[in-house]
MIKE-683849 format. One record per atom (N, C-alpha, C): residue number from 1; residue in one letter; chain; x, y, z. Coordinates in steps of 0.05 Angstrom, whole numbers. Each point is the difference from the previous one (the first is absolute). Layout:
REM MIKE-683849
<atom pos="NUM" code="A" unit="A" px="X" py="Y" pz="Z"/>
...
//
This chain:
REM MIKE-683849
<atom pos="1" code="X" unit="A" px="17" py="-23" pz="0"/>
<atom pos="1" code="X" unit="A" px="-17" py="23" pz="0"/>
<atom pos="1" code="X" unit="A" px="18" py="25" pz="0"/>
<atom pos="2" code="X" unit="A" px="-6" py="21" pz="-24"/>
<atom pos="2" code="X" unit="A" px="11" py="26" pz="3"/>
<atom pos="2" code="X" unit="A" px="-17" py="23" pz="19"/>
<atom pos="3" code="X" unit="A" px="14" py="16" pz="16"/>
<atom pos="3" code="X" unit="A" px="-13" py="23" pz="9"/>
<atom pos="3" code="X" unit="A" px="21" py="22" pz="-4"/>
<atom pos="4" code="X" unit="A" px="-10" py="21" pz="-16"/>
<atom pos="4" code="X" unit="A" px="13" py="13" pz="-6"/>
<atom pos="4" code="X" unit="A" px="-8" py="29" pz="18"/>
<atom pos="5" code="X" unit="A" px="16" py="10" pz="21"/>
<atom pos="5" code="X" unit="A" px="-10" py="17" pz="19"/>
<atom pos="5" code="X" unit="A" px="28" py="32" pz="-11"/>
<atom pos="6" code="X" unit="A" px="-7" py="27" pz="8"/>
<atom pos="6" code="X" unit="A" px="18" py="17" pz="-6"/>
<atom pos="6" code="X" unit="A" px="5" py="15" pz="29"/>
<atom pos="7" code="X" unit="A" px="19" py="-1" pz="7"/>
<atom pos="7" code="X" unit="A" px="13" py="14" pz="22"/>
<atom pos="7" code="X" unit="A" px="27" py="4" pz="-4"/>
<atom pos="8" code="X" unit="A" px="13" py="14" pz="28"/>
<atom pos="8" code="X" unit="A" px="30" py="3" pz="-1"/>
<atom pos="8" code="X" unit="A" px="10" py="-22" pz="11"/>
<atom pos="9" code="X" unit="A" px="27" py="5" pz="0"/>
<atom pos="9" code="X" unit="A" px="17" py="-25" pz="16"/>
<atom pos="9" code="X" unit="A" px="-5" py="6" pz="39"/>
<atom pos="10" code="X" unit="A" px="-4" py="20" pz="4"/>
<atom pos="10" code="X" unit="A" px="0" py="17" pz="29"/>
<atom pos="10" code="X" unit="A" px="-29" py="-14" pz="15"/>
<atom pos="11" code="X" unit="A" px="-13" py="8" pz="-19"/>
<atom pos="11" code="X" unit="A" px="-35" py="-22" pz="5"/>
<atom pos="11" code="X" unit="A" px="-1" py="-27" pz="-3"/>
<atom pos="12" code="X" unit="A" px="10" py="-16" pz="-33"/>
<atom pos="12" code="X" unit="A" px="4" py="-31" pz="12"/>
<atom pos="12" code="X" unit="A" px="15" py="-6" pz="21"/>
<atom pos="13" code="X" unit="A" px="31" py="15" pz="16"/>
<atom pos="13" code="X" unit="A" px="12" py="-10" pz="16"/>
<atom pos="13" code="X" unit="A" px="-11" py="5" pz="24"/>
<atom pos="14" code="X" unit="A" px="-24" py="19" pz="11"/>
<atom pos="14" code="X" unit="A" px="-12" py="1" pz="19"/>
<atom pos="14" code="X" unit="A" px="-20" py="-26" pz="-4"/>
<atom pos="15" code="X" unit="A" px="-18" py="-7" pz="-21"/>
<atom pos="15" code="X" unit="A" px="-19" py="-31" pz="-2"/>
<atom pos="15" code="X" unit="A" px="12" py="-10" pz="12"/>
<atom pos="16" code="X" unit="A" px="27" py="-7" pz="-11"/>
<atom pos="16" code="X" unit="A" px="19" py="-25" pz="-3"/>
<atom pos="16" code="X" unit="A" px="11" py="0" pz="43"/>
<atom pos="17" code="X" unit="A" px="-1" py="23" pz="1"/>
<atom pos="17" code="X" unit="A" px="6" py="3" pz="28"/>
<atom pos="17" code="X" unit="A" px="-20" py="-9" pz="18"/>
<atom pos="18" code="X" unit="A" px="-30" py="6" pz="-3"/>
<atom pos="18" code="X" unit="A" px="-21" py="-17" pz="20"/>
<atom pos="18" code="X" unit="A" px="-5" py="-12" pz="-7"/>
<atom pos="19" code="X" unit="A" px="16" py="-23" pz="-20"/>
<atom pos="19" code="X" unit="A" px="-15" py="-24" pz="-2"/>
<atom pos="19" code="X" unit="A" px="-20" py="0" pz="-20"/>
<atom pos="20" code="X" unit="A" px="-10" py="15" pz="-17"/>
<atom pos="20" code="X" unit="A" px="-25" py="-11" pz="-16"/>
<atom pos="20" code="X" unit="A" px="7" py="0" pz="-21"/>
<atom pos="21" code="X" unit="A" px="27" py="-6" pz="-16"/>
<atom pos="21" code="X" unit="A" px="1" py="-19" pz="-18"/>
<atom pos="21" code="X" unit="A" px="29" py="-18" pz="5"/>
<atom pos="22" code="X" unit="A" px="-3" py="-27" pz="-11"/>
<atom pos="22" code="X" unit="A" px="19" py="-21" pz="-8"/>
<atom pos="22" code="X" unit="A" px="15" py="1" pz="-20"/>
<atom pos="23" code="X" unit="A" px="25" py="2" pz="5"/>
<atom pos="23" code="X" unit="A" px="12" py="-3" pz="-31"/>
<atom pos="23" code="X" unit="A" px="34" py="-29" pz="1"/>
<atom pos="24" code="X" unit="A" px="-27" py="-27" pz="11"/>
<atom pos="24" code="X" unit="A" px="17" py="-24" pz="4"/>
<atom pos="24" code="X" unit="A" px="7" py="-12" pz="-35"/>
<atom pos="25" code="X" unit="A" px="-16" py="11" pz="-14"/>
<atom pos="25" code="X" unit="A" px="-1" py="-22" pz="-36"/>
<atom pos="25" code="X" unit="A" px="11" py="22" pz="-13"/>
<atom pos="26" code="X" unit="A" px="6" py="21" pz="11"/>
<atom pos="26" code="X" unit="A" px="4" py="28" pz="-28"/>
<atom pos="26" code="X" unit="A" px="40" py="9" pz="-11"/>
<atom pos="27" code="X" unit="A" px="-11" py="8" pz="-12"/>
<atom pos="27" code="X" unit="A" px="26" py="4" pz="-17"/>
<atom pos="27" code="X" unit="A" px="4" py="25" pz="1"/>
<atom pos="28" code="X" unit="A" px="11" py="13" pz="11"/>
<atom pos="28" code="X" unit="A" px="-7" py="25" pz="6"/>
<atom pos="28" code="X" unit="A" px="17" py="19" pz="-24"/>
<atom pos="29" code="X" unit="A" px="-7" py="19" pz="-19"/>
<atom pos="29" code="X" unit="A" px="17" py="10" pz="-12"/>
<atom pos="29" code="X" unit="A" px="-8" py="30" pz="-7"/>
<atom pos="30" code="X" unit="A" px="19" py="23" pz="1"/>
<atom pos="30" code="X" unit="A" px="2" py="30" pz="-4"/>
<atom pos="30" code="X" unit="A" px="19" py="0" pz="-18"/>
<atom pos="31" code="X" unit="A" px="-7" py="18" pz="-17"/>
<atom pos="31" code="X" unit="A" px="13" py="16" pz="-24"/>
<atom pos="31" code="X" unit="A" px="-1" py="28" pz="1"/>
<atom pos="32" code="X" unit="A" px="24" py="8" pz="14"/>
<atom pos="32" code="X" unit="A" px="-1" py="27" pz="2"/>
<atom pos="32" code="X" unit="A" px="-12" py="11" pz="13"/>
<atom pos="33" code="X" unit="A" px="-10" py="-4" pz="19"/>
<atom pos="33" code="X" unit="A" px="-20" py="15" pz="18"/>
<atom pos="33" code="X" unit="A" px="20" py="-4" pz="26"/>
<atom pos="34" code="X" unit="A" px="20" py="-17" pz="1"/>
<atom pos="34" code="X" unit="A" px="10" py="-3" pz="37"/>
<atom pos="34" code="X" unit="A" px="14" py="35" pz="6"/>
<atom pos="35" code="X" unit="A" px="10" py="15" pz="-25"/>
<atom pos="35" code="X" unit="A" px="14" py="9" pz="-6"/>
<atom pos="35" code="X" unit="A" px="-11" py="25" pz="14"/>
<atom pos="36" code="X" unit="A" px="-28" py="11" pz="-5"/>
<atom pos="36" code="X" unit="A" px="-13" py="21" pz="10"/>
<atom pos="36" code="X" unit="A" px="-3" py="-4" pz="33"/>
<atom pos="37" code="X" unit="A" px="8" py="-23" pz="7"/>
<atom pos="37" code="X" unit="A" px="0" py="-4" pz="35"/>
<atom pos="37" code="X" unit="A" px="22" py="5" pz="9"/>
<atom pos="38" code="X" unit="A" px="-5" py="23" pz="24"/>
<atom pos="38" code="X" unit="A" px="30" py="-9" pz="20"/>
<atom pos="38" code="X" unit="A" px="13" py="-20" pz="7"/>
<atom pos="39" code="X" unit="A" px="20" py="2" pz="14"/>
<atom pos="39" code="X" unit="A" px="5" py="-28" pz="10"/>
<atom pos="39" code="X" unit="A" px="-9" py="-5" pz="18"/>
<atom pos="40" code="X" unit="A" px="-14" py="17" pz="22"/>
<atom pos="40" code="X" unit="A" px="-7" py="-14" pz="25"/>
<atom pos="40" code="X" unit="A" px="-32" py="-20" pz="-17"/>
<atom pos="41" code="X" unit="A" px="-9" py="18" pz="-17"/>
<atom pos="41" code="X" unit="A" px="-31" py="-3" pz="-3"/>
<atom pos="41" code="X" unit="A" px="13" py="-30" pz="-20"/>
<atom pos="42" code="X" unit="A" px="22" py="-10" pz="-22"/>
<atom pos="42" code="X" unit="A" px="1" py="-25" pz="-9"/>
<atom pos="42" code="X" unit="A" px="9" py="-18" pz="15"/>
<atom pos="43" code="X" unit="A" px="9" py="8" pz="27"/>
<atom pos="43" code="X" unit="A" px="7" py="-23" pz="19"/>
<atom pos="43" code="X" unit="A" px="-30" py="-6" pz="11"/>
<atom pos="44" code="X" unit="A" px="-18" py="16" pz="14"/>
<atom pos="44" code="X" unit="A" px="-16" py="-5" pz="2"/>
<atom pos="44" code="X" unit="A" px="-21" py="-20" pz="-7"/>
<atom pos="45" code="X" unit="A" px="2" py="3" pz="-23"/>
<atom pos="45" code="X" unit="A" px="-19" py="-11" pz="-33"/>
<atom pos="45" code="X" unit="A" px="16" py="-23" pz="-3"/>
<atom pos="46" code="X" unit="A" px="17" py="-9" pz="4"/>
<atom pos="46" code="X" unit="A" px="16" py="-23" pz="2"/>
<atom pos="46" code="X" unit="A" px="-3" py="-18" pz="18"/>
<atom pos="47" code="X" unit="A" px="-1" py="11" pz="27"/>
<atom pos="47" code="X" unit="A" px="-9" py="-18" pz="19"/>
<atom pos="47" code="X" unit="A" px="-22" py="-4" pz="8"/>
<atom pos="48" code="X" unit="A" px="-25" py="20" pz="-6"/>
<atom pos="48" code="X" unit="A" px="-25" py="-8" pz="-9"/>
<atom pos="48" code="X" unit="A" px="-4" py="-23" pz="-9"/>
<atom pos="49" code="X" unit="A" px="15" py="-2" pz="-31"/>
<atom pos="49" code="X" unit="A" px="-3" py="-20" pz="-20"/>
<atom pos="49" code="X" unit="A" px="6" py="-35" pz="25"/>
<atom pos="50" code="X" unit="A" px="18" py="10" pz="12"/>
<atom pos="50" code="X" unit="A" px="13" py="-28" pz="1"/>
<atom pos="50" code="X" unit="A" px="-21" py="0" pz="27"/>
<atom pos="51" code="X" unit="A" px="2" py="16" pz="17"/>
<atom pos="51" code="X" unit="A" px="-26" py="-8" pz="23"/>
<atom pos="51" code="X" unit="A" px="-28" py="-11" pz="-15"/>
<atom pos="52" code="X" unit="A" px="-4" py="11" pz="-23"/>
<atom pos="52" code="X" unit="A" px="-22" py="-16" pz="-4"/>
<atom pos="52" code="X" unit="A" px="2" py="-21" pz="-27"/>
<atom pos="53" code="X" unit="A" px="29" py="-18" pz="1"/>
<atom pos="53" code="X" unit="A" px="0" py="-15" pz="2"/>
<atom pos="53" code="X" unit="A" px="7" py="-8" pz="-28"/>
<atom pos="54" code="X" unit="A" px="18" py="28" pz="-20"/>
<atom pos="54" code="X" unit="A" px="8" py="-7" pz="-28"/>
<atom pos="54" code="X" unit="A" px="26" py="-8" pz="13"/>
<atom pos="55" code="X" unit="A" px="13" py="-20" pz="-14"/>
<atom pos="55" code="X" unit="A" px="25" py="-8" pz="-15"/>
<atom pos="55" code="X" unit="A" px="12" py="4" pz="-23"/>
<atom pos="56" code="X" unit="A" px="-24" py="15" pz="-13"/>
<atom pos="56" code="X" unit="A" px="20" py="-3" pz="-27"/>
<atom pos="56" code="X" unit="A" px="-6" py="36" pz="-19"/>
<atom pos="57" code="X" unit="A" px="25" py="1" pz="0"/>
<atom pos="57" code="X" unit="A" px="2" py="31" pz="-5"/>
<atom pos="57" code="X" unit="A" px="12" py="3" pz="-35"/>
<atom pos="58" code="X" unit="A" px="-9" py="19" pz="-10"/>
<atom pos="58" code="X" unit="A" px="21" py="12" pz="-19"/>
<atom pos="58" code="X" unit="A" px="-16" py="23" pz="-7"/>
<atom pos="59" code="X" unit="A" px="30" py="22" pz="-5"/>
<atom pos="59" code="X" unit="A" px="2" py="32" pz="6"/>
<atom pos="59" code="X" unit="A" px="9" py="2" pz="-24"/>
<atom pos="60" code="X" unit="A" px="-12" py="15" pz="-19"/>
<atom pos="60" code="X" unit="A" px="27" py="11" pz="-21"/>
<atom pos="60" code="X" unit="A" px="2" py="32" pz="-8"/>
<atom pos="61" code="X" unit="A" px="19" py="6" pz="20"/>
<atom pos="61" code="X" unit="A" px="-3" py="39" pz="6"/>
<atom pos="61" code="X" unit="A" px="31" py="-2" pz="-7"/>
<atom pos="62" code="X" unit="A" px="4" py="23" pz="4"/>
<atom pos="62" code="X" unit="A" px="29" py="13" pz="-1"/>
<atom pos="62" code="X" unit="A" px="12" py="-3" pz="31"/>
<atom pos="63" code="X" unit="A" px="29" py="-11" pz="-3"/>
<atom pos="63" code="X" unit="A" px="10" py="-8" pz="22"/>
<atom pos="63" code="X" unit="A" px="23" py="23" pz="18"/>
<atom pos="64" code="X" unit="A" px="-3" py="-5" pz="19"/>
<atom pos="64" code="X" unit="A" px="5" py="30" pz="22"/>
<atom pos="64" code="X" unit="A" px="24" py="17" pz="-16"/>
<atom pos="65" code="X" unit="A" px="22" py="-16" pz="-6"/>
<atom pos="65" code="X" unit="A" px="29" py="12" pz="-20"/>
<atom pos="65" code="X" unit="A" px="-12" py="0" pz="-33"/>
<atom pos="66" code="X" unit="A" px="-23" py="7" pz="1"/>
<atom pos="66" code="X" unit="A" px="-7" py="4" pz="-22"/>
<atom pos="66" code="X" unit="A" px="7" py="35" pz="-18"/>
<atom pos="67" code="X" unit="A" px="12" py="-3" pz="-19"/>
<atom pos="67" code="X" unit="A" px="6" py="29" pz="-10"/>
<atom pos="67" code="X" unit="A" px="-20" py="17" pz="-19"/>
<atom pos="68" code="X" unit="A" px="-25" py="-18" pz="-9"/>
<atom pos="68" code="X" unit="A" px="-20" py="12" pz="-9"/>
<atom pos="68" code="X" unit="A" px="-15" py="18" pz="24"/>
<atom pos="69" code="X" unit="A" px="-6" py="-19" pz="6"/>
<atom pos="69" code="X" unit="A" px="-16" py="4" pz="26"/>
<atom pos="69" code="X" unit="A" px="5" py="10" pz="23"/>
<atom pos="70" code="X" unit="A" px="16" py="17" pz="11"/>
<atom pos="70" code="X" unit="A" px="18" py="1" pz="24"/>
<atom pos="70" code="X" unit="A" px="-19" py="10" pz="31"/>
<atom pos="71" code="X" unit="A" px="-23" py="10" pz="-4"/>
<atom pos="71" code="X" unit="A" px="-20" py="-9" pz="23"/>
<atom pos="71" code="X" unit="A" px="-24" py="-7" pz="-2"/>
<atom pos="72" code="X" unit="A" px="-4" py="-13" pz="-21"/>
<atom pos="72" code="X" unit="A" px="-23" py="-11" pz="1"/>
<atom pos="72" code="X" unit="A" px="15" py="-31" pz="-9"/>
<atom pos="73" code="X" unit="A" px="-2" py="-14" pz="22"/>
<atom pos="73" code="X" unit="A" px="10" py="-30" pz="-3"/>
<atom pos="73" code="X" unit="A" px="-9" py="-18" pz="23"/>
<atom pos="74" code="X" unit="A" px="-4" py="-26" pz="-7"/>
<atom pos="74" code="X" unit="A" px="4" py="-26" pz="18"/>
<atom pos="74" code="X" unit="A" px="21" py="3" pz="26"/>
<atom pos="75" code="X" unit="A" px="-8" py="5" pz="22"/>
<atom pos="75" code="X" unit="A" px="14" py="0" pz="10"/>
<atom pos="75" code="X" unit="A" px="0" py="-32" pz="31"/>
<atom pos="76" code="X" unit="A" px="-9" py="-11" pz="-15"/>
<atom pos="76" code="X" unit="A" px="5" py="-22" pz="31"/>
<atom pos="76" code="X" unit="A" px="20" py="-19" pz="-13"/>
<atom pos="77" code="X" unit="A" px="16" py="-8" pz="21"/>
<atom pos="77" code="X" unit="A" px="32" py="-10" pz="3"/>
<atom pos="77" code="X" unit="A" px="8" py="-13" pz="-35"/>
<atom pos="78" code="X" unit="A" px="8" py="-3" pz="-14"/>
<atom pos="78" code="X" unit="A" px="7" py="-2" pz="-13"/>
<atom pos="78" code="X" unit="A" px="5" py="-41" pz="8"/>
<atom pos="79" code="X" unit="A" px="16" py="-10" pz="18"/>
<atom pos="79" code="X" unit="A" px="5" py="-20" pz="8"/>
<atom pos="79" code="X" unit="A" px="-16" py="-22" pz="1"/>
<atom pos="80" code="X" unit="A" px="-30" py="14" pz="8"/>
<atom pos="80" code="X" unit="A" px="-24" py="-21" pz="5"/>
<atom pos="80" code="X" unit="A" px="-11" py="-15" pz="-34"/>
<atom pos="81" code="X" unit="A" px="9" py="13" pz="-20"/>
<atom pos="81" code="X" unit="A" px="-11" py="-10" pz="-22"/>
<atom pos="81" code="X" unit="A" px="17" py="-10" pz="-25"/>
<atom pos="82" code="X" unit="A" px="-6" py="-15" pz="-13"/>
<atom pos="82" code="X" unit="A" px="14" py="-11" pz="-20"/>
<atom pos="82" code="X" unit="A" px="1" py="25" pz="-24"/>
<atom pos="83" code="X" unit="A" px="16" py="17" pz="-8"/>
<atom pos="83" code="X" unit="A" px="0" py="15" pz="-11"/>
<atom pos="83" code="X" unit="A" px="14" py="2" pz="-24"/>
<atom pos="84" code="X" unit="A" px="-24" py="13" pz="-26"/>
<atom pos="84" code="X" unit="A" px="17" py="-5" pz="-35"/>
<atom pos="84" code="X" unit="A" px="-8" py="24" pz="-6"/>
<atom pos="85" code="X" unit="A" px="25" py="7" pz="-11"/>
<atom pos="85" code="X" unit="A" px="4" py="37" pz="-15"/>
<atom pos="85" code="X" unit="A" px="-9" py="-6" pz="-31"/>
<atom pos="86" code="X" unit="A" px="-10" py="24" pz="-6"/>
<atom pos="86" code="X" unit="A" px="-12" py="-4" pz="-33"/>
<atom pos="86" code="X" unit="A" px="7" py="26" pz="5"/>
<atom pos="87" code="X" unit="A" px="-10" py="14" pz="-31"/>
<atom pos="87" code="X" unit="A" px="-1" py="16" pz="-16"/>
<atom pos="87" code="X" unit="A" px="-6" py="26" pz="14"/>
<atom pos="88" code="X" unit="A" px="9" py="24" pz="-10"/>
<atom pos="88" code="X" unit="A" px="-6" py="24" pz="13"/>
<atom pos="88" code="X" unit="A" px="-11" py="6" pz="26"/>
<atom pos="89" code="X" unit="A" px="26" py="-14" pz="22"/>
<atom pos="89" code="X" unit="A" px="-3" py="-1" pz="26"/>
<atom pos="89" code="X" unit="A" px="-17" py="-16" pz="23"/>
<atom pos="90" code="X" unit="A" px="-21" py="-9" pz="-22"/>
<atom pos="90" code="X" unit="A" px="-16" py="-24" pz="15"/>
<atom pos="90" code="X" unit="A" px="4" py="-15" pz="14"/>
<atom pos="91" code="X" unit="A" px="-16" py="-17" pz="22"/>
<atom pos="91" code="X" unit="A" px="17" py="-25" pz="5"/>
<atom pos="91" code="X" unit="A" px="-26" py="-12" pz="14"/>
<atom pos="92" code="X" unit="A" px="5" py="-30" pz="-3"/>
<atom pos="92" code="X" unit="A" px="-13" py="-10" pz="16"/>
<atom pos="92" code="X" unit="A" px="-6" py="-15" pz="24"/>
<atom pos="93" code="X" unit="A" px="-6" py="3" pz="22"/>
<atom pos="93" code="X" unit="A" px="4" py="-7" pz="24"/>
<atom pos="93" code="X" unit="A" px="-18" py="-29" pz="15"/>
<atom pos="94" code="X" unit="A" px="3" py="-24" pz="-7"/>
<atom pos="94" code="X" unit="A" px="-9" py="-17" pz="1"/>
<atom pos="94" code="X" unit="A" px="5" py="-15" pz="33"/>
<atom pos="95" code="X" unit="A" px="-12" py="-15" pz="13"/>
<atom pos="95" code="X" unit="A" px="-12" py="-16" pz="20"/>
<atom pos="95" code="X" unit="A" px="-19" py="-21" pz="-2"/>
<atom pos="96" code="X" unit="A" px="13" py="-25" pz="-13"/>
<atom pos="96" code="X" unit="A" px="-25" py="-18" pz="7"/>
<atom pos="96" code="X" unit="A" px="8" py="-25" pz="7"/>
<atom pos="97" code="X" unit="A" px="-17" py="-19" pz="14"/>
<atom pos="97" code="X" unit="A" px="-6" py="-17" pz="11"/>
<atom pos="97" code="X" unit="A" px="-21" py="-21" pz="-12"/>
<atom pos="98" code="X" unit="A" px="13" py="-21" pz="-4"/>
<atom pos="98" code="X" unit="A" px="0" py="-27" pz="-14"/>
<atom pos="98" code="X" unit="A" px="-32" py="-15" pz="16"/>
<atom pos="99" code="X" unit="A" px="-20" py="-5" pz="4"/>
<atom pos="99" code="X" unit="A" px="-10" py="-12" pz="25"/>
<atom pos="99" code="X" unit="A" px="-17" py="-23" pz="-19"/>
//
């Protein structure tokens, strides 16, 4: 089943914060959008995700030493994800889990 709902990341990570949605089956993925978040607000939105219960992530924003982009970027740890550079600064920031 699709539900297609429109909000910010600041509002799903408050849902995602009391509990009223699951995200145990989802694949979670942003294109360009982590980029317009601070960092406190994509750590946030990150542990949301994983409190309610995603494993499996992929980001594909511009990454923090990015020279296109130089503040508007991905900024959570670089370390936590399997990460592949493409074309005009891109990159993608992958996390997943086999189950």
């Amino acid at each position: 089943n699709l539900k297609y709902e429109r909000m910010t990341i600041e509002q799903f990570t408050g849902r995602l914060k009391r509990g009223e949605q699951r995200l145990d089956n989802v694949l979670l993925l942003t294109a360009g959008t982590m980029m317009y978040v601070k960092e406190k607000g994509q750590r946030k939105f990150y542990d949301a995700c994983q409190f309610a219960g995603c494993k499996n992530f992929i980001f594909l924003e511009y990454p923090s030493d990015s020279e296109t982009s130089p503040d508007l970027n991905f900024k959570l740890p670089m370390e936590w994800f399997d990460v592949k550079k493409y074309s005009r600064g891109i990159s993608i920031f992958m996390r997943l889990t086999q189950e």
